[in-house]
C-alpha positions as CSV (number, residue, x, y, z in Angstrom):
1,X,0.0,0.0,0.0
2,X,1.3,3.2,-0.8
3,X,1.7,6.0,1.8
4,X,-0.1,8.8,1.2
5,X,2.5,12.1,2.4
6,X,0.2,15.1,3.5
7,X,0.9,18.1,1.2
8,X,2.5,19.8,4.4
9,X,3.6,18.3,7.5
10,X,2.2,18.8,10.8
11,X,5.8,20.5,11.9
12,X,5.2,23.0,8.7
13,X,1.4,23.4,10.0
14,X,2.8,24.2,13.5
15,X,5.3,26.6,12.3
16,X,2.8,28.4,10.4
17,X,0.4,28.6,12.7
18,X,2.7,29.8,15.2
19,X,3.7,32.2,13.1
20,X,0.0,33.2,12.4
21,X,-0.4,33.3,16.3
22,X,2.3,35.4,16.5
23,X,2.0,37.9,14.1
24,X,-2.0,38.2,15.4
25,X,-0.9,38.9,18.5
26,X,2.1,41.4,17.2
27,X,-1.5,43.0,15.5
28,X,-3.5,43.2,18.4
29,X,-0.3,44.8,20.0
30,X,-0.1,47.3,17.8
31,X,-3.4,47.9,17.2
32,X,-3.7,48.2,21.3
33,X,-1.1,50.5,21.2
34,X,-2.5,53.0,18.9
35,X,-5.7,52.8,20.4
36,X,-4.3,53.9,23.3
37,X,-2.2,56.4,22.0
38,X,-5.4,58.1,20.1
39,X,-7.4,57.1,23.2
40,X,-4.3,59.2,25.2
41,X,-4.1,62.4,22.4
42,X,-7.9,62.4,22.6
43,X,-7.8,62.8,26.4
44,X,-5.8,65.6,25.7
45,X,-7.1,67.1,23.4
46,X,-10.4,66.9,24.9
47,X,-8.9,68.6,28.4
48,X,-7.5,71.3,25.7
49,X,-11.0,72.0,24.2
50,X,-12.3,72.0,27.6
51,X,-10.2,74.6,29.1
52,X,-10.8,76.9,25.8
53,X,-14.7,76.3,26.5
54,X,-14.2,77.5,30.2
55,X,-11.9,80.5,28.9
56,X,-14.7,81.7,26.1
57,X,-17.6,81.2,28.6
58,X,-15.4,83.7,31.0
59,X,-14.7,85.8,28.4
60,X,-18.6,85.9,27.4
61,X,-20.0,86.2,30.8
62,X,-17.6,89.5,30.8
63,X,-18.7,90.4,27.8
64,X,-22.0,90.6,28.8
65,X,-21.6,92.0,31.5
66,X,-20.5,95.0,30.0
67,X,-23.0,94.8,27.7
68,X,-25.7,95.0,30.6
69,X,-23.6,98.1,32.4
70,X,-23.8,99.6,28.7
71,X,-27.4,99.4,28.4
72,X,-27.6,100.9,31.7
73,X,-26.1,103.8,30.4
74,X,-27.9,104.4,27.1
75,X,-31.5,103.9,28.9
76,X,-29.8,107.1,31.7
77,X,-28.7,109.0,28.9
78,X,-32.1,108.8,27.3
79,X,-33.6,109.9,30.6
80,X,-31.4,112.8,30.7
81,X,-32.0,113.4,26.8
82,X,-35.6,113.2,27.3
83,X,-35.4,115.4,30.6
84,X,-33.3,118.2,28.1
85,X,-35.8,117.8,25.7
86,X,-38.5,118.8,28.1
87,X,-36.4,122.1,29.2
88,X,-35.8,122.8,26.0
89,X,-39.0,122.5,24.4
90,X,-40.2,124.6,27.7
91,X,-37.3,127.3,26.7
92,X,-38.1,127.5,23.1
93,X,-41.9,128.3,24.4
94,X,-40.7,130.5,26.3
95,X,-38.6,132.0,23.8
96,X,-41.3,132.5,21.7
97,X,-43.6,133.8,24.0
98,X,-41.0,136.2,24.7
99,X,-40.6,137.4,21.1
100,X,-44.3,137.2,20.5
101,X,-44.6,140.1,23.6
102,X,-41.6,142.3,21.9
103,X,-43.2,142.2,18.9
104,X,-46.9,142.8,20.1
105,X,-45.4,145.6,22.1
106,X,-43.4,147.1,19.3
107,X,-46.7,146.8,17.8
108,X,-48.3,149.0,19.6
């Protein structure tokens, strides 16, 4: 009876597949690795974003701040404009009034 030789021998299929096992796990390795150096620049970046978002907010909650003291003084300066208004409307009567008796006594 003839022996029948397997294409490969069991040695060849154990080299191979540890080979295989190896390089998997030299994959996995690696691909652990940059996980966790993305994972890692992530975290840092993140922190990075973070702190700009706190300094913005800041820097809005100032801005508005001043933006409420400003409004503050445009609605007093539009009391005090409308307060001149009223003297000066009252002054320009008067003014006229005044001419008004001149003239009706030069008039006369």
């Amino acid at each position: 009876m003839p022996i029948i030789r397997e294409p490969y021998s069991s040695n060849w299929t154990r080299d191979v597949n540890g080979e295989l096992q190896l390089t998997f796990v030299f994959i996995l390795e690696f691909w652990l690795t940059l996980t966790f150096l993305e994972t890692y620049d992530l975290r840092e970046e993140n922190a990075y974003l973070r702190g700009r978002i706190n300094e913005l907010n800041r820097q809005l909650d100032n801005a508005n701040g001043e933006l409420h003291n400003l409004r503050l003084d445009v609605g007093q300066l539009q009391s005090y404009n409308n307060i001149l208004s009223q003297k000066n409307d009252g002054l320009h009567h008067q003014h006229s009034s005044d001419l008004q008796d001149i003239e009706f006594e030069e008039d006369q």
